[in-house]
C-alpha positions in Angstrom: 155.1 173.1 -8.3 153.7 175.8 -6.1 157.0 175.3 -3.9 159.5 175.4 -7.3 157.6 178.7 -8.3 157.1 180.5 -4.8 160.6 182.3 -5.4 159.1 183.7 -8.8 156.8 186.2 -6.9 160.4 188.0 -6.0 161.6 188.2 -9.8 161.6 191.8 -10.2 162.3 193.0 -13.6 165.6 194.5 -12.6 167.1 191.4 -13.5 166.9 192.0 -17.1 169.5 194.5 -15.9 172.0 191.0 -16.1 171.1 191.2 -20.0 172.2 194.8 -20.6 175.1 194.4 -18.8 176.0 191.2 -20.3 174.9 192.6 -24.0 176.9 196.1 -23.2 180.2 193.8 -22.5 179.7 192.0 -25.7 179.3 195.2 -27.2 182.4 196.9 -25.4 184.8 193.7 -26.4 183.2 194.4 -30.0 184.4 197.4 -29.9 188.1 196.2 -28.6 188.5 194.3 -31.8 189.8 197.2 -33.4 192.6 196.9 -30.8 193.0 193.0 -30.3 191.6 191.7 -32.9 190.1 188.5 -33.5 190.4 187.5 -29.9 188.2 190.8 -28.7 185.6 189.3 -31.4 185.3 185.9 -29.9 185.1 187.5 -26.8 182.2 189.6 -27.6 180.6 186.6 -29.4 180.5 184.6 -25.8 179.5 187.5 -23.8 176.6 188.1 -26.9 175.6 184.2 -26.5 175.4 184.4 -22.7 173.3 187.7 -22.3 170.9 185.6 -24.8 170.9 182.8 -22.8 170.1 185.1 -20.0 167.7 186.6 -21.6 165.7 183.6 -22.8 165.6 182.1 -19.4 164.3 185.5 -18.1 161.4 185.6 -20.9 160.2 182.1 -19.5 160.7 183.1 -15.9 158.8 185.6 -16.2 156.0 184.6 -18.4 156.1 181.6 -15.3 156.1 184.4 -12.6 152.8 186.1 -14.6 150.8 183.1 -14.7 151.7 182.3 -11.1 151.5 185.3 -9.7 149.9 188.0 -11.2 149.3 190.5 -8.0 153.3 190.4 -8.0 153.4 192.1 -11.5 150.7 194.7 -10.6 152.4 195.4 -7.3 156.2 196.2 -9.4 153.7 198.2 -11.9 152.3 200.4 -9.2 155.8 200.4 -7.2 156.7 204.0 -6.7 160.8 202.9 -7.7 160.2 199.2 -9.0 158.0 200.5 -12.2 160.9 202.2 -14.0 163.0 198.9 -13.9 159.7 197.6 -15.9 162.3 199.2 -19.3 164.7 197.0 -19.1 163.2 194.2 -21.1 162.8 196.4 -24.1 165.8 198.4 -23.5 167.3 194.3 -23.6 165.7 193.8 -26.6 167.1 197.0 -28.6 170.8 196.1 -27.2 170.3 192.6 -28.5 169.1 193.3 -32.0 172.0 195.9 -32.1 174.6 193.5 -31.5 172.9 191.0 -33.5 173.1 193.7 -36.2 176.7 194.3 -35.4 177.5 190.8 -35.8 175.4 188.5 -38.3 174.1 191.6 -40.6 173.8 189.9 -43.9 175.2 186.3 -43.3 171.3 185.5 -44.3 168.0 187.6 -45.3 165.9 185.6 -43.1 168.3 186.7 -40.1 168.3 190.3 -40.9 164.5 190.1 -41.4 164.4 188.8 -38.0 166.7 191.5 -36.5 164.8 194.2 -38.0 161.5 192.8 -36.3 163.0 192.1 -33.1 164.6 195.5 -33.2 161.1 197.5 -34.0 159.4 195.1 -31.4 162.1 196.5 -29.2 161.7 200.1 -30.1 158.0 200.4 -30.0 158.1 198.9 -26.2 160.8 200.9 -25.2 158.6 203.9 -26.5 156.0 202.8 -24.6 157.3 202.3 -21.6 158.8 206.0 -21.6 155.6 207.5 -22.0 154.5 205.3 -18.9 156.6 205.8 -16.7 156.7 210.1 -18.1 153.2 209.7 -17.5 153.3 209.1 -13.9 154.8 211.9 -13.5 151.6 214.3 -14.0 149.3 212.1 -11.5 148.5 213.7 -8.1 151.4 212.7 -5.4 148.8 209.8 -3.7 148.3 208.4 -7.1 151.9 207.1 -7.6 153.3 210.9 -8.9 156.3 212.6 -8.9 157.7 212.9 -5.4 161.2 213.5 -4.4 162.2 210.4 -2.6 161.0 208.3 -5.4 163.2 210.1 -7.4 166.5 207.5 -8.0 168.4 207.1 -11.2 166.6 204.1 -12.2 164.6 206.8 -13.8 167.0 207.1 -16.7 166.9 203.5 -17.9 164.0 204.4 -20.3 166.1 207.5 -21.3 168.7 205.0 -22.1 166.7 203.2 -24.4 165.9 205.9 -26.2 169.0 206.9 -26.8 170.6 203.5 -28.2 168.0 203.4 -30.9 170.5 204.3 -33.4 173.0 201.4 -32.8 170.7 198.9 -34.6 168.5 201.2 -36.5 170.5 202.7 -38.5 172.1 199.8 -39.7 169.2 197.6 -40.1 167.3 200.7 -42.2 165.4 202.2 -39.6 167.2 205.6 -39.8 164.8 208.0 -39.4 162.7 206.7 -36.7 165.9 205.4 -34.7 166.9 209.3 -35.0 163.4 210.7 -33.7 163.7 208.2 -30.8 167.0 209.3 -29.8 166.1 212.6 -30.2 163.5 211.7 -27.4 165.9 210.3 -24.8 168.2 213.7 -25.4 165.4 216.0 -24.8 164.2 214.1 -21.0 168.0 212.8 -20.0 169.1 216.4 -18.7 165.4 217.1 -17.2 165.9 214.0 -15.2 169.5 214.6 -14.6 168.3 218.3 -13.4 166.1 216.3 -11.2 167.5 214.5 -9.7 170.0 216.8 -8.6 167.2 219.1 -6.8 166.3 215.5 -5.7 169.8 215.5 -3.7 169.0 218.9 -2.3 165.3 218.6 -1.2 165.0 214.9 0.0 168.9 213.9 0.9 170.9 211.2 -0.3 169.7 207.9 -1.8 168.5 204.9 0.5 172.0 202.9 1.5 171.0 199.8 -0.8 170.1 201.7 -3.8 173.4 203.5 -3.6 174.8 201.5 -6.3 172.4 202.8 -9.1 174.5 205.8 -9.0 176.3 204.5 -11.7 173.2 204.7 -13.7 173.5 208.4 -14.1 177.4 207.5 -16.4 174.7 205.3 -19.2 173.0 208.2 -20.9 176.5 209.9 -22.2 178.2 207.0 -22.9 175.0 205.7 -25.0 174.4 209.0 -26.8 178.4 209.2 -27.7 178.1 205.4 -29.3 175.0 206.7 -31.1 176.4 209.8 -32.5 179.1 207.5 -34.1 176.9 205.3 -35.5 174.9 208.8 -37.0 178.5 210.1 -38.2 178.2 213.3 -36.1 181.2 215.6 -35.8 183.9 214.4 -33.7 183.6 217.0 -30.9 180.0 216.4 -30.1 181.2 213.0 -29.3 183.9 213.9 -27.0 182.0 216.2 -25.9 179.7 213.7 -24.4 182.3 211.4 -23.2 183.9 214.0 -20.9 180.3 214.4 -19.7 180.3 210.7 -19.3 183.8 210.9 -17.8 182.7 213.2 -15.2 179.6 211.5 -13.6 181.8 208.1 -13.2 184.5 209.9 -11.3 181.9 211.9 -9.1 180.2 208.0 -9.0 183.7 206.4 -7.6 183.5 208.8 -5.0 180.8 207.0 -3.4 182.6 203.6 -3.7 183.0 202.9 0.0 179.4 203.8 1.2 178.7 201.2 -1.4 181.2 198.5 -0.5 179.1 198.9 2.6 175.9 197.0 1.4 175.3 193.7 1.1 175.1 192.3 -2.5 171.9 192.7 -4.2 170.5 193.3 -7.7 171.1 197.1 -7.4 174.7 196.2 -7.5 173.9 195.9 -11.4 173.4 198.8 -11.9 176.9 199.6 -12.1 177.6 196.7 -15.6 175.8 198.5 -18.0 176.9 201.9 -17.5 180.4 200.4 -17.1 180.2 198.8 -20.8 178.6 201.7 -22.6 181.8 203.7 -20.8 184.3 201.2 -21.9 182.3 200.8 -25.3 182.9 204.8 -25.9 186.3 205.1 -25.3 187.2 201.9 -27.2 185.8 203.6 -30.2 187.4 206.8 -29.4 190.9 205.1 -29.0 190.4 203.7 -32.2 190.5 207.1 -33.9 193.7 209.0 -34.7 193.3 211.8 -32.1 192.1 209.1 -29.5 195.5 206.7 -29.8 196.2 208.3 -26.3 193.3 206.3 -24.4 194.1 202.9 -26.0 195.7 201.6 -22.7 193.2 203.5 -20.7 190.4 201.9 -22.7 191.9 198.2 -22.7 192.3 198.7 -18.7 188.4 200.3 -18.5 187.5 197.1 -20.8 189.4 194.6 -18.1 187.9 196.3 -15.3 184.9 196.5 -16.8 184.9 192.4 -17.4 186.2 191.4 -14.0 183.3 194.0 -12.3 180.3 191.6 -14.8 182.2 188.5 -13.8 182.1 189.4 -10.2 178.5 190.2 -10.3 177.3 187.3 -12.3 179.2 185.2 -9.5 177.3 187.2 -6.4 174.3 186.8 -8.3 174.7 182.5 -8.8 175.3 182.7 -4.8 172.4 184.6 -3.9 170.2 182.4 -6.6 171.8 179.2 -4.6 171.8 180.3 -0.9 168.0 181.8 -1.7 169.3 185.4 -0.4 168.3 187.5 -3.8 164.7 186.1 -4.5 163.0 187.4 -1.6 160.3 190.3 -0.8 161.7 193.9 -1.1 162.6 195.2 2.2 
C-alpha cells in the first residue's frame, strides 16, 4: 500500500489543470455547434464526460494523497508558487456545473437542483480561495508575501474563476451573485496583469520550466468575453476583450521555441485552458453576423486547440507510465 501510494506525495493540485482544460474544450466544441452542428455537440459531450472522469479520479486521489500524506498538502499550501494552483479545484467545479448547465438544464429538477449546488459549492470555494491566496499578499516577505520572483501567472487562475461565474450562474438563477463575483475577478485581473509586468522588469524572465504558463495570462479575456455574452453586454465590450485576448496569445507564441525547449511537465497545461476559453470566444463571435469573417479562423483555433489537449493528455499518460511527472518539485 505504502509503495502504490508513495507517488501521491507528488500530486500537486495543478493537475486539476487537466479538468479545465478538458471542461474548456467541451465547452469550445459547444460552442462550434453553432457551426457544425450535431457533430460539435457530441464532441463536447465526450470531451464533458472525460474532464468528469478526470475529475472524479482526481477527488479520490487526492482525498488518498491527504490521508497519506498530509505534510505534502501543507508544504503546496505554504509553497510560495504551488499555493495558487490550490484554485483549480473550484475553478474545476464552476466549469463543470457550467457545462452541465449548458447541456442537461431542465431534462430533470433533481439534476438542475444538483447543478445549482455544485455550482454554489464551486463559487463559495473559488471565493475563498481568492481571498487566500490575495491574502498572502499583505504578510511580511519571510512569511510567504508578495515578492517578485514568486510572481508567475499562475496567479490569475483564481481571477479566472471569478470571472466565469456567470456561465452557470446566470442560467442556473444565481444572477446576481455570479455578477458580484465577476465583478471581483475584473477588478484584481489588470492589478495582477500590472504586476506582473513590473514582475518582468524587476526580477527577469520566468524560470525556463514554468515558461509555458505564459499562456495563462490569454484565460482572463477570453473568460470575461464568454461571460459578457452570457450577461447580454453590448457587443463592443466583448470584442473589445477578445482583441485584448487576441493580443496576449500572439505576444505568448512568441515565446514558443524557448518553450519547445523544456521537457514535458504539468506546466505544459497551462497552455489547454486558456487555448479553449480563446477558441470558445471566437466560436461565439463567428457565430454572430459581424463575426461570419472568423468562422474558418475559429474552426482552425478549435482544431488546434483539440490536437494541442490530445497532445497533452498523451505526454501526460507517458509521464504517469514511465513515473517521470510524479516526482518531487525540482
Amino acid at each position: 500500500m505504502a509503495r502504490i501510494g508513495a507517488p501521491l506525495e507528488h500530486l500537486f493540485p495543478a493537475w486539476f489543470a487537466l479538468v479545465m482544460g478538458w471542461t474548456g474544450l467541451a465547452q469550445a466544441w459547444l460552442r462550434g455547434s453553432d457551426l457544425l452542428g450535431d457533430t460539435a455537440l457530441g464532441l463536447a459531450l465526450v470531451a464533458g464526460g472525460f474532464a468528469a472522469l478526470i475529475f472524479c479520479l482526481l477527488c479520490l486521489a487526492s482525498v488518498w494523497r491527504l490521508k497519506l500524506h498530509a505534510h505534502a498538502v501543507r508544504k503546496d499550501l505554504q509553497h510560495p508558487i504551488r499555493h495558487a494552483f490550490m484554485a483549480t479545484f473550484p475553478v474545476s467545479v464552476i466549469l463543470l456545473a457550467a457545462l452541465g448547465a449548458a447541456l442537461f438544464q431542465h431534462t430533470h429538477a433533481m439534476l438542475d437542483l444538483a447543478l445549482a449546488w455544485f455550482w454554489c459549492a464551486g463559487s463559495v470555494l473559488e471565493f475563498v480561495a481568492t481571498v487566500w491566496v490575495i491574502s498572502r499578499w499583505l504578510r511580511p516577505p519571510a512569511e510567504g508575501g508578495l515578492q517578485w520572483p514568486t510572481l508567475t501567472p499562475a496567479l490569475f487562475i483564481p481571477v479566472v474563476g471569478n470571472v466565469l461565474a456567470p456561465l452557470g450562474g446566470v442560467p442556473l438563477g444565481f444572477e446576481s451573485w455570479a455578477a458580484a463575483q465577476f465583478g471581483i475577478g475584473l477588478l484584481l485581473w489588470p492589478i495582477l496583469q500590472t504586476l506582473l509586468f513590473v514582475r518582468w522588469g524587476q526580477a527577469g524572465p520566468l524560470p525556463a520550466k514554468l515558461s509555458p504558463t505564459l499562456f495563462i495570462s490569454v484565460a482572463p479575456p477570453s473568460a470575461v468575453g464568454l461571460s459578457l455574452l452570457q450577461m447580454q453586454a453590448p457587443a463592443l465590450a466583448v470584442w473589445a476583450v477578445w482583441g485584448m485576448a487576441l493580443f496576449f496569445l500572439v505576444l505568448t507564441l512568441t515565446q514558443l521555441e524557448a518553450m519547445r525547449a523544456q521537457p514535458f511537465g504539468m506546466s505544459f497545461w497551462g497552455m489547454s485552458f486558456p487555448l479553449a476559453a480563446f477558441s470558445a470566444l471566437t466560436l461565439r463571435l463567428a457565430s454572430t453576423p459581424e463575426g461570419a469573417w472568423l468562422q474558418l479562423p475559429a474552426l482552425g483555433m478549435l482544431a488546434l486547440t483539440s490536437l494541442v489537449i490530445l497532445g497533452l493528455t498523451l505526454g501526460t499518460w507517458r509521464g504517469l507510465r514511465n513515473g517521470s511527472l510524479l516526482l518531487a518539485d525540482a
